[in-house]
C-alpha positions, -999 to +999 in steps of 0.1 A: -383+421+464-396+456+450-399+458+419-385+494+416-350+479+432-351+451+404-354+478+380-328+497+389-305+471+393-304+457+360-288+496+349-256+478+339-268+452+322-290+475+299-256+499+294-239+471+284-262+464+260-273+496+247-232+498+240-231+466+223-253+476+200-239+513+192-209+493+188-223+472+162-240+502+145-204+523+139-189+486+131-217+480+099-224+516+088-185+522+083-179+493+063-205+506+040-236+482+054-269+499+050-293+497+081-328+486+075-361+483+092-385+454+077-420+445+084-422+429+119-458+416+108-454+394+078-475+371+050-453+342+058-420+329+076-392+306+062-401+269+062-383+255+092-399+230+109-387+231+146-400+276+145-432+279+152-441+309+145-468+333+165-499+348+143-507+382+143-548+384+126-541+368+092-504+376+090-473+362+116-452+380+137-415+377+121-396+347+132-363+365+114-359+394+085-346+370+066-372+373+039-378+409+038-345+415+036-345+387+007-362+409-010-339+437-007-315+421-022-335+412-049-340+446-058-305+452-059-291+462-024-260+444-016-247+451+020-281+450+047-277+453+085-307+447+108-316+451+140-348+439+155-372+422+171-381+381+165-410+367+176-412+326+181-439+302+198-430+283+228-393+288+228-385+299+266-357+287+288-319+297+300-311+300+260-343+306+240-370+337+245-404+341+233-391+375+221-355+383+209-333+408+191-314+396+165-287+409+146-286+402+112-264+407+080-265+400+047-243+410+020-247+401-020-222+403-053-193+383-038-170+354-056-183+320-049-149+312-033-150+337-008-179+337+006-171+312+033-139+334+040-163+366+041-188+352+069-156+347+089-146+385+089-181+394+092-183+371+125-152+388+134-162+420+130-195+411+155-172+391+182-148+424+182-177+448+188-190+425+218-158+416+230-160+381+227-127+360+219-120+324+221-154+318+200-151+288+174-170+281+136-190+248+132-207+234+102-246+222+108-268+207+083-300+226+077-331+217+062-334+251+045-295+255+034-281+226+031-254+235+055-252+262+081-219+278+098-224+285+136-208+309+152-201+291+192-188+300+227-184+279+255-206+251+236-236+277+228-246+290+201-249+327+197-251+329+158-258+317+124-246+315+091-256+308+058-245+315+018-263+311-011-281+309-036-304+277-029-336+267-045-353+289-027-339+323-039-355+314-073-382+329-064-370+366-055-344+360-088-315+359-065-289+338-089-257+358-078-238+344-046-245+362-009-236+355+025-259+359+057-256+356+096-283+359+120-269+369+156-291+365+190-281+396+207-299+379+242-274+349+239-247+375+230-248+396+264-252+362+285-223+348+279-201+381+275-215+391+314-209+353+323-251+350+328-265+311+335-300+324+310-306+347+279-339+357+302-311+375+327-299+397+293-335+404+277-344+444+266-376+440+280-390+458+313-422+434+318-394+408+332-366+413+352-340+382+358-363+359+343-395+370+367-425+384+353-433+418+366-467+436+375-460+470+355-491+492+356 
């Protein structure tokens, strides 16, 4: 099959996305979330065993902003929105890619009670912008959290929440309570356009439906 034909055929898919995420943009930035842009190359990645993450010279390519945006808030920003690129070793198949986009909030300075209510609206505000209903919370334990809230459809996962602070915001001097969720934008569009893999809904032109191309 020519490659040019492939290309052009995934147009909609790309629109869809493209939209998505404009969608998501207007959502964040008018409820007063500031958009960031962290390191993709960083000194090191958050201890999770089953990420293995991919090195870049003496540094790793970011497994999630997570940390840099960590930081952030540890200088005193309190609302974060990122979107970008996530890089992990080995993880391909109909739900995982080698590279991702990932969505991902974070928000600081809220009662202790209401944090679990807050990643709810949050959630909501990110299933509204995609158009997905009929999505459902569960609660996961975590090696890093303790517990983690994931956000499911149709028995997948397409996101992940957390709140703090844990042990290991002591070291950034994080002591004040804050909510995060990680979203897999790839896993997102697959099951919004009914897709059977996230390779199908991948941003990137060197594969098209999950086949490697020979771009010159």
């Amino acid at each position: 099959m020519d490659e040019r034909w492939r290309l052009a055929k995934k147009e909609q898919a790309l629109r869809t996305r493209a939209a998505m995420i404009q969608a998501m943009r207007l959502f964040f930035v008018t409820c007063d979330f500031l958009e960031v842009e962290t390191p993709l190359r960083v000194p090191e990645i958050a201890p999770e065993a089953h990420i293995d993450a991919i090195s870049s010279e003496n540094e790793f390519l970011q497994t999630s902003p997570e940390l840099c945006m960590k930081r952030l808030l540890a200088a005193g920003y309190s609302r974060l929105f990122q979107i970008s690129k996530c890089f992990r070793r080995g993880e391909r198949g109909g739900r995982h890619l080698p590279e991702f986009t990932m969505l991902n909030l974070v928000e600081m300075g809220l009662p202790e009670k209401d944090c679990q209510k807050r990643i709810k609206e949050l959630a909501c505000l990110v299933m509204e912008a995609a158009e997905i209903n009929d999505y459902a919370f569960e609660t996961v334990g975590s090696e890093v959290y303790g517990e983690t809230f994931d956000i499911v459809y149709n028995k997948i996962e397409i996101g992940s929440a957390a709140m703090g602070p844990h042990p290991l915001d002591q070291a950034w001097g994080i002591t004040v309570p804050w909510v995060g969720i990680g979203f897999g934008l790839e896993r997102i569009l697959a099951v919004k356009n009914g897709l059977n893999s996230v390779q199908k809904a991948g941003h990137s032109l060197s594969y098209m439906d999950g086949i490697r191309l020979n771009i010159q």
